[in-house]
N, CA, C and O atoms as CSV, one atom per row, in Angstrom:
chain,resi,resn,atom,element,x,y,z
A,1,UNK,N,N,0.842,-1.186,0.000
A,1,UNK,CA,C,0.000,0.000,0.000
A,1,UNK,C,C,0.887,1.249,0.000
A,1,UNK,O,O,1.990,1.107,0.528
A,2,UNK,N,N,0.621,2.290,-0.441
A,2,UNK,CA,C,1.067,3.661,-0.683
A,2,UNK,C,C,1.126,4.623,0.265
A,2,UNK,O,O,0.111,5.290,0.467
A,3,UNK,N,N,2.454,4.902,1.104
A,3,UNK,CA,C,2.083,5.848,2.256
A,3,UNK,C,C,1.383,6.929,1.950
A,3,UNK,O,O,1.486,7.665,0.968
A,4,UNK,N,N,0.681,6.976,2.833
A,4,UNK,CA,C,-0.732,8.355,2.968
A,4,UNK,C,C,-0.068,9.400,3.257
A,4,UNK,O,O,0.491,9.371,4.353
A,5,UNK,N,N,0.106,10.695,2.378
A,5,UNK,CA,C,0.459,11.871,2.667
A,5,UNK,C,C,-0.916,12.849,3.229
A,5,UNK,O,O,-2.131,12.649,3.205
A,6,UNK,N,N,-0.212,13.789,3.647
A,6,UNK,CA,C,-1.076,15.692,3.919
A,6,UNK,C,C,-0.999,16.471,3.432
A,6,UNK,O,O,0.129,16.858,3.738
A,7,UNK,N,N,-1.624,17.548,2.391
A,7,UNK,CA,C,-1.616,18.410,2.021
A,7,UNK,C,C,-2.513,19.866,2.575
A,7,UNK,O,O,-3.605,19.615,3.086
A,8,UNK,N,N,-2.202,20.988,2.514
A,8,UNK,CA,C,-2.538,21.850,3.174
A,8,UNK,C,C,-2.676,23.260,2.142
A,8,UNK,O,O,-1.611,23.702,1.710
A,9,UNK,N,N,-3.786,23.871,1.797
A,9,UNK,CA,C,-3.206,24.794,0.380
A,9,UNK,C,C,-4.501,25.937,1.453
A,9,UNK,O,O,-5.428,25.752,2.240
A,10,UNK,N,N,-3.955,26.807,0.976
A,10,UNK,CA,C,-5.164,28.854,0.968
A,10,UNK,C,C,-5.175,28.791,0.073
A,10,UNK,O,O,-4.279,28.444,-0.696
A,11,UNK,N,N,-6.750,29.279,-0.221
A,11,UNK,CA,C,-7.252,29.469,-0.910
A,11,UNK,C,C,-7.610,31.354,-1.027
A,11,UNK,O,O,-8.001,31.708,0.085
A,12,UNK,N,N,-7.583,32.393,-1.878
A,12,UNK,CA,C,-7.726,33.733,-1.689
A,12,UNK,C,C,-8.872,34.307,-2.655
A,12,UNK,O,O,-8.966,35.473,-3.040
A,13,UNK,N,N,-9.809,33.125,-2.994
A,13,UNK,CA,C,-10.849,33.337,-3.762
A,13,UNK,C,C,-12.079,34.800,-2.902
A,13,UNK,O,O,-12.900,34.549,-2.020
A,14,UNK,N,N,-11.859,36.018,-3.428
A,14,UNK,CA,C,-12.807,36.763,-3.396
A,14,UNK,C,C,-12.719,37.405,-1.649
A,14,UNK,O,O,-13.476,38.094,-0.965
A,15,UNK,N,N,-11.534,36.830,-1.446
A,15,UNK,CA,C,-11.161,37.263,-0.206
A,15,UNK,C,C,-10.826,38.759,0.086
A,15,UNK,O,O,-9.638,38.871,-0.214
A,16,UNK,N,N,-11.340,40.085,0.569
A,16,UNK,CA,C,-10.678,41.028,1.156
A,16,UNK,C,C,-9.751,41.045,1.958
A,16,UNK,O,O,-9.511,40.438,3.002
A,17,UNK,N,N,-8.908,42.309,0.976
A,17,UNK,CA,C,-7.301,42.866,1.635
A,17,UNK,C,C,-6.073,41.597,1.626
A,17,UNK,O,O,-4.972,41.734,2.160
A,18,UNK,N,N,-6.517,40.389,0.918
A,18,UNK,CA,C,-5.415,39.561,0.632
A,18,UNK,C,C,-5.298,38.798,2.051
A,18,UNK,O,O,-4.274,38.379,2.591
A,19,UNK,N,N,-6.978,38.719,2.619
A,19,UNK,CA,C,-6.722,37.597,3.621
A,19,UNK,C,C,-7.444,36.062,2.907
A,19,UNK,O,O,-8.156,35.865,1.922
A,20,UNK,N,N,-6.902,35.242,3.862
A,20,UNK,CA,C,-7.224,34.357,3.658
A,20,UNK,C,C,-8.596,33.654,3.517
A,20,UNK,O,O,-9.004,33.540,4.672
A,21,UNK,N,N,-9.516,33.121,2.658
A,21,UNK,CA,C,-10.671,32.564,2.142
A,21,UNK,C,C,-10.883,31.351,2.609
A,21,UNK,O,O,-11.951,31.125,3.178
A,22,UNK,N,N,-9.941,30.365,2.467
A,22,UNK,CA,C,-10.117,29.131,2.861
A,22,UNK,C,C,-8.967,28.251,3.609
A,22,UNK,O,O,-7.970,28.828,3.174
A,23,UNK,N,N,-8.667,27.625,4.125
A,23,UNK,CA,C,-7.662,26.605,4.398
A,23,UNK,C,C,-8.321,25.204,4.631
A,23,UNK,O,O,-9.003,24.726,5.537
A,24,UNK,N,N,-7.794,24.705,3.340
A,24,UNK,CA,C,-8.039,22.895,3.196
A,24,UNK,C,C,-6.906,21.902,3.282
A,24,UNK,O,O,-5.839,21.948,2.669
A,25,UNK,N,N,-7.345,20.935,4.206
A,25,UNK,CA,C,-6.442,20.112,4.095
A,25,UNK,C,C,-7.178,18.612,3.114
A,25,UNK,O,O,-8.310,18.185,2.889
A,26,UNK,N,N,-6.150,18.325,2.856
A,26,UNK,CA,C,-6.236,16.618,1.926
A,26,UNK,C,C,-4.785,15.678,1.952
A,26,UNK,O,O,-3.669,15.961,2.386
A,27,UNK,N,N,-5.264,14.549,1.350
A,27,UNK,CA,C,-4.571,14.049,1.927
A,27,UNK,C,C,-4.522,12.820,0.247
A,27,UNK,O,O,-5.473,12.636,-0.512
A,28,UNK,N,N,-3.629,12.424,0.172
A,28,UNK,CA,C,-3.041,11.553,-1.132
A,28,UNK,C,C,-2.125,10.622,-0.997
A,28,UNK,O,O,-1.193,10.695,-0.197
A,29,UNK,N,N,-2.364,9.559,-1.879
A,29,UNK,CA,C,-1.191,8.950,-2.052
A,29,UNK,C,C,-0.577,8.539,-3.490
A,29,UNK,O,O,-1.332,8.723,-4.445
A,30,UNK,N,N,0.351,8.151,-3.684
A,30,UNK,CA,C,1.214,8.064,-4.995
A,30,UNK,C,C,1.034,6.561,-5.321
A,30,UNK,O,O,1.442,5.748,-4.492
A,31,UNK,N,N,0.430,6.113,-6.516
A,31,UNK,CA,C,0.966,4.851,-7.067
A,31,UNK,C,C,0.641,4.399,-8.340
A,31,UNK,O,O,-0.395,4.252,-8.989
A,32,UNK,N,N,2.174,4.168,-8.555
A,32,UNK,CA,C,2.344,3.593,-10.096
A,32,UNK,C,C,2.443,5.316,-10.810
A,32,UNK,O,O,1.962,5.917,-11.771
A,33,UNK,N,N,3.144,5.531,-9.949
A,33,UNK,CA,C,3.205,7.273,-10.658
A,33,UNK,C,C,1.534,8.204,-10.683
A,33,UNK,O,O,1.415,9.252,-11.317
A,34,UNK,N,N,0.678,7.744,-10.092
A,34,UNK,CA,C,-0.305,8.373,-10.122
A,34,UNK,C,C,-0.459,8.879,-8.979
A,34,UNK,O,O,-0.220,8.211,-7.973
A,35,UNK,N,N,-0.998,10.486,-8.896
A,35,UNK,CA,C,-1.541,10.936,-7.750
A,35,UNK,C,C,-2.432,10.972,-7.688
A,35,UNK,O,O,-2.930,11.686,-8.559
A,36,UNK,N,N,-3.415,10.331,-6.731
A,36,UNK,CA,C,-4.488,9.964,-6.162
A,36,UNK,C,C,-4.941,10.611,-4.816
A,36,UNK,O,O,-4.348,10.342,-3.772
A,37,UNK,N,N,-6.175,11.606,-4.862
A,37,UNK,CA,C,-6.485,12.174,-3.805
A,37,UNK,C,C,-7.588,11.265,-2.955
A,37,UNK,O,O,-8.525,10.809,-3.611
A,38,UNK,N,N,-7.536,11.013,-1.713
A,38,UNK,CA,C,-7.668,10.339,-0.972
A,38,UNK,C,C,-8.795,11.295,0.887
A,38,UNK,O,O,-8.671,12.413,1.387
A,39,UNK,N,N,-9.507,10.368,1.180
A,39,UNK,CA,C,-10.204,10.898,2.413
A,39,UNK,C,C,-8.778,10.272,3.509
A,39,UNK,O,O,-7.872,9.589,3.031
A,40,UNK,N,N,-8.830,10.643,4.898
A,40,UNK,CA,C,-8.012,11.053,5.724
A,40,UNK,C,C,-8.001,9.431,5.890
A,40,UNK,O,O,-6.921,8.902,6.154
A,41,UNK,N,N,-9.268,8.554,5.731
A,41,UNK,CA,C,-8.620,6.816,6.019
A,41,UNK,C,C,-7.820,6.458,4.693
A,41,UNK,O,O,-7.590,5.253,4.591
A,42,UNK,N,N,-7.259,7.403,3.461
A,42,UNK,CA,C,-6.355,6.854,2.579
A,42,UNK,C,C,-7.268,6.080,1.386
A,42,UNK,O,O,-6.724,5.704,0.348
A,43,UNK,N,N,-8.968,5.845,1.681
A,43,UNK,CA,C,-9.975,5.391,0.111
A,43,UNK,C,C,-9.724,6.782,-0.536
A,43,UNK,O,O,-9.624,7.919,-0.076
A,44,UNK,N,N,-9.657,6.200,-1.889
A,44,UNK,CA,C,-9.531,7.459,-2.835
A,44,UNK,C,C,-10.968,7.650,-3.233
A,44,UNK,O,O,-11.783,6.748,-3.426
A,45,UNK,N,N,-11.183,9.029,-3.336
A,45,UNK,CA,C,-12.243,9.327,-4.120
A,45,UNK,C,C,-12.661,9.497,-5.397
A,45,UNK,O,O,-11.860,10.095,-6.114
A,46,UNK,N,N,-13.972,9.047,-6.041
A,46,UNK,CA,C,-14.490,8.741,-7.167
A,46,UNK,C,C,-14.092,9.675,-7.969
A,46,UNK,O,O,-13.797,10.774,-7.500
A,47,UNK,N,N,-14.010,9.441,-9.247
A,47,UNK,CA,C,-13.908,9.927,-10.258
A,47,UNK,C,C,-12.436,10.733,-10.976
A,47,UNK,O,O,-11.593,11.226,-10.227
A,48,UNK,N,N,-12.313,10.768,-12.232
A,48,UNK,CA,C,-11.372,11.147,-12.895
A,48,UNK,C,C,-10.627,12.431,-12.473
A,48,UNK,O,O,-9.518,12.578,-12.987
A,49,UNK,N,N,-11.027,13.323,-11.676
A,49,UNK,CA,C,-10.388,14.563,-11.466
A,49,UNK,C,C,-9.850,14.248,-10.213
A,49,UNK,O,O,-9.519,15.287,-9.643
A,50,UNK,N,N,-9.683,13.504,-9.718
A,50,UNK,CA,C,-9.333,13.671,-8.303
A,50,UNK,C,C,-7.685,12.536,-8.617
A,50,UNK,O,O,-7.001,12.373,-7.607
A,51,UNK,N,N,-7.297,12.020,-9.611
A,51,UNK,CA,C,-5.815,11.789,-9.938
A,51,UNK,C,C,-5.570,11.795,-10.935
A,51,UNK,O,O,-6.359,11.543,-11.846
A,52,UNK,N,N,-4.318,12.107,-11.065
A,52,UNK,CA,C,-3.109,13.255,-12.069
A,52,UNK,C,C,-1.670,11.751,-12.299
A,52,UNK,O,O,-1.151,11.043,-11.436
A,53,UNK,N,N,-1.508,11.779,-13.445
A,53,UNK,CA,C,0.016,11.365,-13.595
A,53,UNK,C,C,1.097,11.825,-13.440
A,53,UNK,O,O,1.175,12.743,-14.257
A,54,UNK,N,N,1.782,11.776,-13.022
A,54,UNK,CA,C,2.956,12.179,-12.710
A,54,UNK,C,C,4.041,12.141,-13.564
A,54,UNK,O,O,4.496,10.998,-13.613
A,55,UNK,N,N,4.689,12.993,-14.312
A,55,UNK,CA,C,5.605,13.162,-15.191
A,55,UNK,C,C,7.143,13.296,-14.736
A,55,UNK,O,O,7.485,13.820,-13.676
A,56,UNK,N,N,7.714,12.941,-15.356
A,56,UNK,CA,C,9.239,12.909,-14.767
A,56,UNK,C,C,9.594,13.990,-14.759
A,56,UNK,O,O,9.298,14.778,-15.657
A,57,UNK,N,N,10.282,14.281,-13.792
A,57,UNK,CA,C,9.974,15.903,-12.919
A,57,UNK,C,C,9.252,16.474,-12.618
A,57,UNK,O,O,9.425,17.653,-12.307
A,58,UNK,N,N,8.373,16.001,-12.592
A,58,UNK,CA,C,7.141,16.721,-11.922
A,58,UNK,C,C,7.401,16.216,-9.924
A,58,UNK,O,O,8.053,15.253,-9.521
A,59,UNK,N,N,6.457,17.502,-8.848
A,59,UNK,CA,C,6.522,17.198,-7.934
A,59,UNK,C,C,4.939,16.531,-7.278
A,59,UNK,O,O,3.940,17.210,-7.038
A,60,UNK,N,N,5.049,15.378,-7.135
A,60,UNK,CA,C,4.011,14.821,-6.470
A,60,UNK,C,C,2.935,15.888,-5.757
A,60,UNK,O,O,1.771,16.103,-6.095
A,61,UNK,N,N,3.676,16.468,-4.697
A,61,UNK,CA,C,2.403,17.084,-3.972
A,61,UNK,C,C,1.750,18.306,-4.432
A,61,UNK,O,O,0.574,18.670,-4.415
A,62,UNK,N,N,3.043,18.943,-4.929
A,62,UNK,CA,C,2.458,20.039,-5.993
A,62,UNK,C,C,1.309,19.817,-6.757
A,62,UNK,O,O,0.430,20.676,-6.821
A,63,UNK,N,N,1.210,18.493,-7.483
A,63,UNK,CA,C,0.217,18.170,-7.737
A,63,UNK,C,C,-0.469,17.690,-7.274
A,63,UNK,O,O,-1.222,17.250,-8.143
A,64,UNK,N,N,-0.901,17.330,-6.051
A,64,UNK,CA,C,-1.671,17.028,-5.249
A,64,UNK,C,C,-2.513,18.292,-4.755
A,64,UNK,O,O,-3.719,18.487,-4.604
A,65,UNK,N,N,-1.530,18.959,-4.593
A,65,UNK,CA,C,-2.064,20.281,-4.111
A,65,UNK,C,C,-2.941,21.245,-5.664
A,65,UNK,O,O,-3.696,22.194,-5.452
A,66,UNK,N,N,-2.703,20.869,-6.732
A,66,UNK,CA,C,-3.734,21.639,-7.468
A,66,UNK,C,C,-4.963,21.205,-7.722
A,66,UNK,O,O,-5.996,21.763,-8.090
A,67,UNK,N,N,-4.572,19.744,-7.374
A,67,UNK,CA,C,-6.057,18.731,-7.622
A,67,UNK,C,C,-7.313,19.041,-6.270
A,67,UNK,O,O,-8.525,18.871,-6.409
A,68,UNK,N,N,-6.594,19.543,-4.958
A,68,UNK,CA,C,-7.051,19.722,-3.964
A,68,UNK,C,C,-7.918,21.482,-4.131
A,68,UNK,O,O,-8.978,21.912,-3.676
A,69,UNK,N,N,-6.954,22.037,-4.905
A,69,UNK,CA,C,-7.622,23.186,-5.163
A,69,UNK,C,C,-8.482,23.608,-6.158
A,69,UNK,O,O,-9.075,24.680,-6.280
A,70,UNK,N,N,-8.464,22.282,-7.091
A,70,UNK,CA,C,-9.265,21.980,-7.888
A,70,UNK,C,C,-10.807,22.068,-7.130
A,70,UNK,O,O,-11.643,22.962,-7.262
A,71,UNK,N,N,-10.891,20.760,-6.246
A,71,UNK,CA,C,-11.604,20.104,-5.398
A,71,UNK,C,C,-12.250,21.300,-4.443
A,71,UNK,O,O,-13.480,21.333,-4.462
A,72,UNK,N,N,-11.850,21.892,-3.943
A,72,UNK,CA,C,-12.114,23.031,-3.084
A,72,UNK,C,C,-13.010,23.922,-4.460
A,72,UNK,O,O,-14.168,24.286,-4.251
A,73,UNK,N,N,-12.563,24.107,-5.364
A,73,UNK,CA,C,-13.533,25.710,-6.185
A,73,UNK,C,C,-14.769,24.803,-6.454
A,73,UNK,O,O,-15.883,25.306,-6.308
A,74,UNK,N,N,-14.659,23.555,-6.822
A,74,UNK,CA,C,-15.526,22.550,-7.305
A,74,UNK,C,C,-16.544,22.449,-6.238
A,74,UNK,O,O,-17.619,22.129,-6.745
A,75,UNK,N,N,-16.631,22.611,-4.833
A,75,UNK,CA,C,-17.418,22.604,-3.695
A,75,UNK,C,C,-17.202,21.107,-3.490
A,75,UNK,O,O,-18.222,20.697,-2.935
A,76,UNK,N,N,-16.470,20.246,-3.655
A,76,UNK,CA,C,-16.362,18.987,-3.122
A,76,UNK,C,C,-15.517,18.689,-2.477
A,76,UNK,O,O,-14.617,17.917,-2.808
A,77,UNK,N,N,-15.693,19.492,-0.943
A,77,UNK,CA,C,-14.788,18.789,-0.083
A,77,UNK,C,C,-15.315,19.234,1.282
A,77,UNK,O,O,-15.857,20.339,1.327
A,78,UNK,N,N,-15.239,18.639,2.199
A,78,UNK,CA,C,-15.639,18.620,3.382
A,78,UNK,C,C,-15.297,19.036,4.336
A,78,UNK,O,O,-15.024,18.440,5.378
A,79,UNK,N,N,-15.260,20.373,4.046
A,79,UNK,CA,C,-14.872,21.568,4.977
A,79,UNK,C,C,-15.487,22.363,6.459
A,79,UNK,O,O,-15.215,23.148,7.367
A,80,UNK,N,N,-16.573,21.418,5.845
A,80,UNK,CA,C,-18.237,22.039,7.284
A,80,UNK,C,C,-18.352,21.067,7.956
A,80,UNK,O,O,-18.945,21.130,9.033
A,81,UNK,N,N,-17.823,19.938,7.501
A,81,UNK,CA,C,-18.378,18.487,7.939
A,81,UNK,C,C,-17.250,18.294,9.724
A,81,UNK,O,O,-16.509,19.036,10.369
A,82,UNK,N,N,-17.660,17.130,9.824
A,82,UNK,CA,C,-17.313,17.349,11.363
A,82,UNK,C,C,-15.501,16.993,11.935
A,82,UNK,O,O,-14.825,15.997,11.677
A,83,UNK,N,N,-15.209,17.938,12.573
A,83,UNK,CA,C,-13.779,17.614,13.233
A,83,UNK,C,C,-13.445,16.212,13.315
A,83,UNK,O,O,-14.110,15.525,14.092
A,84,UNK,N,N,-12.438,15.625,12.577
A,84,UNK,CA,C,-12.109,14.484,13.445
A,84,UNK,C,C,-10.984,14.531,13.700
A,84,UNK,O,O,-10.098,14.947,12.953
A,85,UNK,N,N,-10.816,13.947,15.210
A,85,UNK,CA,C,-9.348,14.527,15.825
A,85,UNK,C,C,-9.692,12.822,16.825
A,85,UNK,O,O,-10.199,12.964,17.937
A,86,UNK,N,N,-9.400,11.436,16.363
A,86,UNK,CA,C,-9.421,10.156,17.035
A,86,UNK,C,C,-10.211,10.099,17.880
A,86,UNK,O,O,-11.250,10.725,18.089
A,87,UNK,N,N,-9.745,9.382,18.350
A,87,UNK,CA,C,-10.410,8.648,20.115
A,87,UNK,C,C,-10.468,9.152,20.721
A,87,UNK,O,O,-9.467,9.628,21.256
A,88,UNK,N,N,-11.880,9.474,21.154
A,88,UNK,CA,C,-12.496,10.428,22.018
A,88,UNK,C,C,-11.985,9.832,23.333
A,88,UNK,O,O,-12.002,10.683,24.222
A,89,UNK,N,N,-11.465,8.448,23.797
A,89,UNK,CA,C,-11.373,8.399,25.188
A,89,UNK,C,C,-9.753,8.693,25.327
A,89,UNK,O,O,-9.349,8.462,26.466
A,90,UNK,N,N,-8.652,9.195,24.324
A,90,UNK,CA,C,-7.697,9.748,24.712
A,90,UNK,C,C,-7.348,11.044,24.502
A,90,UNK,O,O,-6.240,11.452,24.154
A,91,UNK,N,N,-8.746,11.947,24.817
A,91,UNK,CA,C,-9.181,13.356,24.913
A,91,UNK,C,C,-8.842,13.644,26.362
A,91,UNK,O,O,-9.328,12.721,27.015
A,92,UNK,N,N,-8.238,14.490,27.148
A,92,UNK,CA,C,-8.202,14.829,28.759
A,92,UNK,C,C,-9.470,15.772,28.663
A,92,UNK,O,O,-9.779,16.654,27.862
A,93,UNK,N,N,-10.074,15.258,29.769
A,93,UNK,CA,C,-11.398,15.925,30.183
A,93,UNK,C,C,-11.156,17.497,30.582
A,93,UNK,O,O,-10.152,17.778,31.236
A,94,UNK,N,N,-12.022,18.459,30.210
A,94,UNK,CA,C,-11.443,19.643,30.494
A,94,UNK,C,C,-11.992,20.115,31.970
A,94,UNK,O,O,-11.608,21.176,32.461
């Protein structure tokens, strides 16, 4: 299997004074020279836009990262949806 990377891109779509609009994270992995964008358990998601070939010299995440920003103008990504941050029972109680 293909180690699971992180990607992290701003977005400055329509944003005032050159602040920041969005911050998305995603997450990919590489195989057989393909970049494949992936949910945080590493299943890739459906369809043709979401992986890119990789050309000799080309940088993997770079392209990961345009497919992600692809994904973001496209409204398909799960930005509202809910925090996940593991196991709630190795949370310290506040």
């Amino acid at each position: 299997m293909s180690e699971l990377r992180k990607v992290t891109i701003v977005t400055m779509d329509g944003a005032p004074y050159g602040m920041p609009d969005k911050i998305a994270k995603g997450f990919y992995i590489v195989d057989r020279n393909v970049v494949i964008l992936t949910d945080f358990r590493g299943k890739p998601f459906a369809g043709s836009g979401n992986r890119k070939l990789v050309k000799r010299g080309e940088n993997p995440e770079l392209i990961a990262k345009a497919l992600l920003r692809e994904r973001v103008a496209g409204g398909h990504h799960d930005m509202d949806g809910p925090i996940r941050c593991g196991d709630p029972r190795l949370v310290a109680p506040v």
